[in-house]
C-alpha positions as CSV (number, residue, x, y, z in Angstrom):
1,X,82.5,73.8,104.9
2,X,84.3,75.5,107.9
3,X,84.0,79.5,109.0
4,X,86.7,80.9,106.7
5,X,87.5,83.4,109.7
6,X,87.8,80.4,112.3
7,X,89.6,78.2,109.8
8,X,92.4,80.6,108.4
9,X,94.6,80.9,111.7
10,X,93.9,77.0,111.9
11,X,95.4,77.3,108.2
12,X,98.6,79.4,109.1
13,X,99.5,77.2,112.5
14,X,99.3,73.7,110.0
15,X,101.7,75.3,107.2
16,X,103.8,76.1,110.0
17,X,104.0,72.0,111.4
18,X,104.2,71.0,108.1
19,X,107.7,73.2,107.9
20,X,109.0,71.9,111.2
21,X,107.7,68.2,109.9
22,X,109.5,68.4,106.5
23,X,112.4,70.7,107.7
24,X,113.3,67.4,110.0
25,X,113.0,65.0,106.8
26,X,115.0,67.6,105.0
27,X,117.7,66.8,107.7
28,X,117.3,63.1,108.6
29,X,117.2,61.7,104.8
30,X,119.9,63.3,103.4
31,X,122.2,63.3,105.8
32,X,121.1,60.9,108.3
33,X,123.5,58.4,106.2
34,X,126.1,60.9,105.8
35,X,126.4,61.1,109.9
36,X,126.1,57.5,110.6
37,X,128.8,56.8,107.6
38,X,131.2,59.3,109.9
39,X,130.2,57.3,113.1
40,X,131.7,54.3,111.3
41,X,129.0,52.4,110.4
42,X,129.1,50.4,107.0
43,X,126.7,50.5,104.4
44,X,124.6,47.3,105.1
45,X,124.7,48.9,108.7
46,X,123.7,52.4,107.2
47,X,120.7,50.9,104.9
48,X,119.4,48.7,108.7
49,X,119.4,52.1,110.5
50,X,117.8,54.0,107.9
51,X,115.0,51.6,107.0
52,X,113.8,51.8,111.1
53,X,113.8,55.3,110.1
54,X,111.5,54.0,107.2
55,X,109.9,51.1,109.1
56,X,108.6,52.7,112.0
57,X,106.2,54.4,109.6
58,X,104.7,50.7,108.8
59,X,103.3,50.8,112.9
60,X,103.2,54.1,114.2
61,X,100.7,55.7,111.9
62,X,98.0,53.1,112.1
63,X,98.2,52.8,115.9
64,X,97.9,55.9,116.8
65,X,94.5,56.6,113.6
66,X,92.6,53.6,115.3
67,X,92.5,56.5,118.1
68,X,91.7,59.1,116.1
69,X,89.2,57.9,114.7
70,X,87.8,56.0,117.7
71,X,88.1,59.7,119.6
72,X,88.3,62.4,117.2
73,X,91.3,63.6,119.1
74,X,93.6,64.5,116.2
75,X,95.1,67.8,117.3
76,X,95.7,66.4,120.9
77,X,98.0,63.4,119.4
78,X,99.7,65.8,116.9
79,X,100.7,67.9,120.6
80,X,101.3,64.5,122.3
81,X,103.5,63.2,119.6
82,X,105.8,65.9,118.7
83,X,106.2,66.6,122.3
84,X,107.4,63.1,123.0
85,X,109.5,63.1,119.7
86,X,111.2,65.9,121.3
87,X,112.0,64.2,124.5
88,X,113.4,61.0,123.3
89,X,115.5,62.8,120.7
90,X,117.6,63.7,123.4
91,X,118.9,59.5,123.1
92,X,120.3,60.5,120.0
93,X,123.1,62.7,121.5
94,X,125.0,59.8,122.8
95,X,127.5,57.9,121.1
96,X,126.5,54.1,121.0
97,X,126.8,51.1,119.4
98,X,124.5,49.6,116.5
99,X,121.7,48.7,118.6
100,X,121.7,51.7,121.2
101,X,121.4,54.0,118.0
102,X,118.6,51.5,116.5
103,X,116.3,51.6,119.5
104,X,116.6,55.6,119.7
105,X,116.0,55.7,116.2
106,X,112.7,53.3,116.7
107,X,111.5,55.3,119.8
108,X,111.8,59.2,118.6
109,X,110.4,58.2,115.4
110,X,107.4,56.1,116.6
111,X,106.1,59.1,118.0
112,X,107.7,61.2,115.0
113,X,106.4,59.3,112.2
114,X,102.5,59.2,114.0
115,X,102.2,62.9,113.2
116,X,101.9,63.4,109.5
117,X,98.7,61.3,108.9
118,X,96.6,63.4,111.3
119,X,98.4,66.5,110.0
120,X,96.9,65.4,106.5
121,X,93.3,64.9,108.0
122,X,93.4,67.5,110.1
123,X,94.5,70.0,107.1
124,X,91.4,68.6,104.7
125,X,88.8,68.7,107.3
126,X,89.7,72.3,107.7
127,X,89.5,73.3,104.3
128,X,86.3,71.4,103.4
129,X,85.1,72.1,100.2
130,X,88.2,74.4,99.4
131,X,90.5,71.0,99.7
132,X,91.9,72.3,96.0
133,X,94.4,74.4,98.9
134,X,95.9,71.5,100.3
135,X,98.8,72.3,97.7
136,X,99.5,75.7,99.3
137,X,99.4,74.3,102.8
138,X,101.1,71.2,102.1
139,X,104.3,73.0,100.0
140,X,105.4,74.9,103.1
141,X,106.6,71.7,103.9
142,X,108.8,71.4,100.9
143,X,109.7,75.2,101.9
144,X,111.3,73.4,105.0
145,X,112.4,70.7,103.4
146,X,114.4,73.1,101.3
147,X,115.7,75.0,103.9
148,X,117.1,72.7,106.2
149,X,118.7,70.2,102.9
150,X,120.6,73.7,102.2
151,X,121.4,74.7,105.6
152,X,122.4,71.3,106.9
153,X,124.8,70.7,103.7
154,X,126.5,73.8,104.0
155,X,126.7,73.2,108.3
156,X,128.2,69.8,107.9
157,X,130.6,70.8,105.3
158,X,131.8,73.6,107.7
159,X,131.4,72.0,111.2
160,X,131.2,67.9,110.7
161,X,128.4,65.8,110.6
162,X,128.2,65.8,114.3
163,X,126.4,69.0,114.4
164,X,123.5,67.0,113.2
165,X,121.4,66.3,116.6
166,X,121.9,69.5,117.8
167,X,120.4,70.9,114.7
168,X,117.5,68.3,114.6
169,X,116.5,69.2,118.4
170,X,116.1,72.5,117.4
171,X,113.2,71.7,114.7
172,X,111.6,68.8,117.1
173,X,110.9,72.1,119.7
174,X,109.9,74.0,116.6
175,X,107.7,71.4,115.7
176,X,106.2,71.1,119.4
177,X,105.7,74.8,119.6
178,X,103.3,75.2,116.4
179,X,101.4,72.1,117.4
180,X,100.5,73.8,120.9
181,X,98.7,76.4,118.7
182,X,96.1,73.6,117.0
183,X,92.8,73.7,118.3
184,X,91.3,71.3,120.4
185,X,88.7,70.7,118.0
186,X,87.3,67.1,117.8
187,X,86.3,65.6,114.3
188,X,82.4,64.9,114.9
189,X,82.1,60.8,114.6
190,X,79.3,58.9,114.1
191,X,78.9,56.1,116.8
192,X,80.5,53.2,117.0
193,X,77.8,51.1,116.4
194,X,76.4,53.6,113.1
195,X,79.9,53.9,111.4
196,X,80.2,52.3,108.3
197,X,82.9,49.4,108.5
198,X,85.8,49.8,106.9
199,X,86.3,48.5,103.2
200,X,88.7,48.3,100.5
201,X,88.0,48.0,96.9
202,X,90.3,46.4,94.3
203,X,91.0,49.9,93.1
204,X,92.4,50.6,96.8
205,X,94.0,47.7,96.9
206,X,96.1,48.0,93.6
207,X,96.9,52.3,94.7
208,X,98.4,50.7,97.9
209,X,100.6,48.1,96.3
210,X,101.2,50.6,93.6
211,X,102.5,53.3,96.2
212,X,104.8,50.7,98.2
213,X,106.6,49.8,94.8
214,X,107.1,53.3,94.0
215,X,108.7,53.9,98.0
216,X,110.5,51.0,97.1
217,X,112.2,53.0,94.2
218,X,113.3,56.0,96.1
219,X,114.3,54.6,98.7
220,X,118.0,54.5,97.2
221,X,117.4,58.1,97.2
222,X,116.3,58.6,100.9
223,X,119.3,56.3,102.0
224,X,122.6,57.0,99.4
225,X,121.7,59.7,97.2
226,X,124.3,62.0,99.5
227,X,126.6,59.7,99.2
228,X,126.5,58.5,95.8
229,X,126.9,62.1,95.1
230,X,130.4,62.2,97.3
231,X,131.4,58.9,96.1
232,X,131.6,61.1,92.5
233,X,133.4,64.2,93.5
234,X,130.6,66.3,95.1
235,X,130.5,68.1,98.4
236,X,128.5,67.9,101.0
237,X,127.0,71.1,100.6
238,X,126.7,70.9,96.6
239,X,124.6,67.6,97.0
240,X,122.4,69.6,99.5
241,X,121.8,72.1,96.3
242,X,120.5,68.9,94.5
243,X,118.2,68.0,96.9
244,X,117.1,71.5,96.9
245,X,116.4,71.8,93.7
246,X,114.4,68.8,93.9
247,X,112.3,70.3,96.4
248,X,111.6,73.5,94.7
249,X,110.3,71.6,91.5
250,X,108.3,69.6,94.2
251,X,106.8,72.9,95.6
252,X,105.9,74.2,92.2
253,X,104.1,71.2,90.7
254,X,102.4,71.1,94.1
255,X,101.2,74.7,92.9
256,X,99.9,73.0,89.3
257,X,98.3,69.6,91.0
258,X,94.9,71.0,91.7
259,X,94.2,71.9,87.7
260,X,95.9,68.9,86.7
261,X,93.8,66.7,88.6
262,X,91.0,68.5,87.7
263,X,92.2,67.6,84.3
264,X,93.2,64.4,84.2
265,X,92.4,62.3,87.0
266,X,94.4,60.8,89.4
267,X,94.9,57.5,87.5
268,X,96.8,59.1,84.0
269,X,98.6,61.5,86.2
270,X,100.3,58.5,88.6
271,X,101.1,56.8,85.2
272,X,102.9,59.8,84.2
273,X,104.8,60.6,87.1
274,X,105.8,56.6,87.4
275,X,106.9,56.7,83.8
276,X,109.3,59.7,84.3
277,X,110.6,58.1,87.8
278,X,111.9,55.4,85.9
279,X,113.1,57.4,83.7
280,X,115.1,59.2,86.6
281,X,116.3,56.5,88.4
282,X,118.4,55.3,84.9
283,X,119.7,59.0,84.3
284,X,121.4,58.7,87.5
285,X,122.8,55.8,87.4
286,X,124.3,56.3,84.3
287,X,124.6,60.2,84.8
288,X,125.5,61.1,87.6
289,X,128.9,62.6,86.3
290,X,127.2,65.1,83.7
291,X,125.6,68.1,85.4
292,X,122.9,68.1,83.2
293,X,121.7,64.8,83.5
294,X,121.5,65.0,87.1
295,X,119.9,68.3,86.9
296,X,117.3,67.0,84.6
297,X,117.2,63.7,87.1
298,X,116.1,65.8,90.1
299,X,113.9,68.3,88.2
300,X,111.7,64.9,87.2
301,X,111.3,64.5,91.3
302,X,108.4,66.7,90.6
303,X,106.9,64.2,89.6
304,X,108.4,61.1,91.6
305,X,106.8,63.2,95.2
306,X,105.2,66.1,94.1
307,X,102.3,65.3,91.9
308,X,102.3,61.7,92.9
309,X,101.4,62.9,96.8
310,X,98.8,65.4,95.4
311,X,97.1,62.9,94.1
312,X,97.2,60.1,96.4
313,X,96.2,61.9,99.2
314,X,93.5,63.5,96.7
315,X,92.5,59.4,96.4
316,X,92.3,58.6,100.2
317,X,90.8,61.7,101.3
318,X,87.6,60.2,98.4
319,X,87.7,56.4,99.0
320,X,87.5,56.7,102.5
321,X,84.5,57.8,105.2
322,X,85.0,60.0,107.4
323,X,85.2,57.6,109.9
324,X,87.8,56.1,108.8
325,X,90.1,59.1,107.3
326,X,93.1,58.5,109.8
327,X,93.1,54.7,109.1
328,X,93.2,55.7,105.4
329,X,96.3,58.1,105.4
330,X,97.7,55.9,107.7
331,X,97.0,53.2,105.6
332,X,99.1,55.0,102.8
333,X,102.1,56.8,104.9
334,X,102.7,52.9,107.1
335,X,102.6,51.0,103.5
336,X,104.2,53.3,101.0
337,X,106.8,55.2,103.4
338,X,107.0,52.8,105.7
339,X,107.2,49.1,104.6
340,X,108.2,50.2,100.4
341,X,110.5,52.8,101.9
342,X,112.0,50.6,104.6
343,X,112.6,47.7,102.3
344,X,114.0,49.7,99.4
345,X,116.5,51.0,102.0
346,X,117.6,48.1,103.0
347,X,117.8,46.0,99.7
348,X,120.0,48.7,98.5
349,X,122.2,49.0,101.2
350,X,122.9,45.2,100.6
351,X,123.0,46.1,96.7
352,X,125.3,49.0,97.4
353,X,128.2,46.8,99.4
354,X,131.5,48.6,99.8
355,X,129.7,51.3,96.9
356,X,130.8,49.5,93.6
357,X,127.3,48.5,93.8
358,X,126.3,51.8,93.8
359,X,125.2,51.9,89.9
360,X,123.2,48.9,90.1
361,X,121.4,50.5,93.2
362,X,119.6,52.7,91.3
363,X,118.7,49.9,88.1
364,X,116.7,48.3,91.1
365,X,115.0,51.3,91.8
366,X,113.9,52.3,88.2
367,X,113.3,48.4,87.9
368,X,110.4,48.8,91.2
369,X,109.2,51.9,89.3
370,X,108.1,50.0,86.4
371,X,106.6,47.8,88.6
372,X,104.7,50.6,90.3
373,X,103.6,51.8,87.2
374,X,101.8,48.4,85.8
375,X,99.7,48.1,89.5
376,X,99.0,51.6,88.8
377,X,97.2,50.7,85.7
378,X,94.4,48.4,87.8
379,X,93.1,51.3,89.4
380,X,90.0,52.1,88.5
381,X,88.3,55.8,89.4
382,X,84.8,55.2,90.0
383,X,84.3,58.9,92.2
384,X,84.8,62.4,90.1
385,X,87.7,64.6,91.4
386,X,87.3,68.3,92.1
387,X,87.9,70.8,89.1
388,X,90.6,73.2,90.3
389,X,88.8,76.7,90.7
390,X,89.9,79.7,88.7
């Protein structure tokens, strides 16, 4: 267990990258779509650009946790990798065609998309037997998140959806600047030779396939939930207040996961929150009009994200040695994020067409839900998880 007086500042500087992470997310998903639908790309066009957004994920993340976990130098990439997210962001300033925004897309968020597994390691291996805080940390994120969906709404609305670079460049240097506070400190590795190799159960195997089914499912939501919410009469700024809400629901189950898990396992809890994504996914396709519906739609996103994170990350963090942490987070962010989210975006950007698809969108995504949900049940939870401490 780490020196609680050497750990707490390390504590404070990773809440603060996970706001500057998440605060980006909270601009790109939302909106991203919303500014390349004003650049006058169409919607098959939107769904390509968003899954590299998505897809990037699938290769970045494991690349870069063969070194971690080769060097124990997890900090260092976090510094490397937002710096040089920063720097090729600039490409995004420029007008281009199809394929100039594509390959600025793939190169800022290679470096982009490497950071979050390490921040997840890095964040546990600081808390040691205190991991029951991960919540806290981890909901500053949402905190961001939050922030920037509301900000960014209301900024568009007012200004265009061209004030969207200038706005992300301002949270990539945010991002760079609390990663140059993380210390230098090098996860202690067993040899090369000594490590234990790296294995995955059947109960692994069904989590993965599980998670990539249920990134298949929202990714409707990262791609066109902005604007399915225009196509019916909303602003801008309004949807932004849906996301947000989202997010704050997010940031308070985040708050419950630790007794829940301590309660119920990881296993019954999934189930759960797959059940009600289903059930979220058919309220708005067929609710989307009624305020209450979508309310009740985007309250239930505490349990599509936030418990379902808690306790997948819970899962690696257990199933996986030391040794082999960053392959394991990375393992989960390339497959579920990456390849479920990429390919969800871009099924329902052909699904969506000219957006009289846009109902049967989200039937596809409650449909890969219920998938989700029946891998889920193969998992089997042969290790105990922590109680949550009173």
């Amino acid at each position: 267990m780490p020196n609680a007086s050497s750990a707490e500042p390390n504590v404070r500087w990773l809440s603060a990258c996970y706001f500057f992470f998440f605060s980006i997310l909270g601009l790109m998903v939302p909106y991203l779509g919303v500014f390349f639908d004003n650049r006058g790309f169409n919607a098959q066009e939107i769904g390509f650009l968003m899954a590299i957004l998505m897809g990037t994920r699938i290769i970045a993340p494991n690349v870069w946790a063969m070194v971690a976990d080769r060097t124990g130098m997890r900090s260092e990439l976090v510094k490397f990798g937002s710096a040089a997210a920063a720097i090729t962001y600039v490409s995004f300033f420029f007008d281009g065609s199809l394929t100039y925004l594509a390959i600025s897309l793939m190169v800022y968020t290679f470096f982009w998309n490497a950071i979050l597994a390490q921040l997840e390691v890095i964040t546990l291996e600081s808390l040691g037997d205190e991991s029951h805080r991960y919540g806290a940390i981890r909901s500053w994120g949402s905190v961001g998140y939050i922030c920037l969906v509301i900000i960014a709404g209301f900024c568009i609305s007012e200004f265009g959806a061209e004030i969207v670079p200038s706005i992300g460049m301002v949270l990539f240097i945010g991002m760079f600047l609390c990663a140059l506070a993380l210390p230098n400190n090098r996860a202690s590795l067993a040899d090369v030779g000594s490590r234990p190799p790296l294995t995955l159960s059947p109960s692994i195997i069904w989590f993965l396939i599980s998670a990539i089914l249920l990134q298949m499912s929202v990714g409707p939501f990262y791609g066109f939930f902005v604007l399915y919410l225009k196509q019916a009469g909303y602003t801008e700024g309004i949807a932004g207040l849906f996301v947000a809400f989202g997010v704050v629901v997010e940031i308070l189950m985040f708050m419950l996961a630790p007794r829940l898990l301590g309660r119920f396992g990881v296993k019954l809890l999934l189930i759960v929150s797959m059940g009600f994504t289903v059930v979220r996914w058919v309220l708005l396709a067929y609710g989307v009009d009624n305020i209450l519906l979508l309310s009740i739609s985007q309250a239930l996103h505490a349990f599509t994200f936030g418990l379902t994170h808690a306790a997948s990350i819970q899962f690696i963090h257990r199933n996986f040695d030391i040794a082999h942490r960053s392959k394991g987070q990375a393992l989960y962010a390339s497959l579920s994020f990456g390849l479920g989210g990429a390919i969800g975006i871009w099924v329902s950007g052909m699904i969506w067409g000219d957006g009289s698809g846009a109902s049967q969108t989200w039937l596809f995504a409650s449909f890969c839900a219920v998938l989700a949900l029946l891998a889920t049940l193969a998992i089997r939870e042969p290790k105990p998880y922590l109680k949550a401490k009173s």
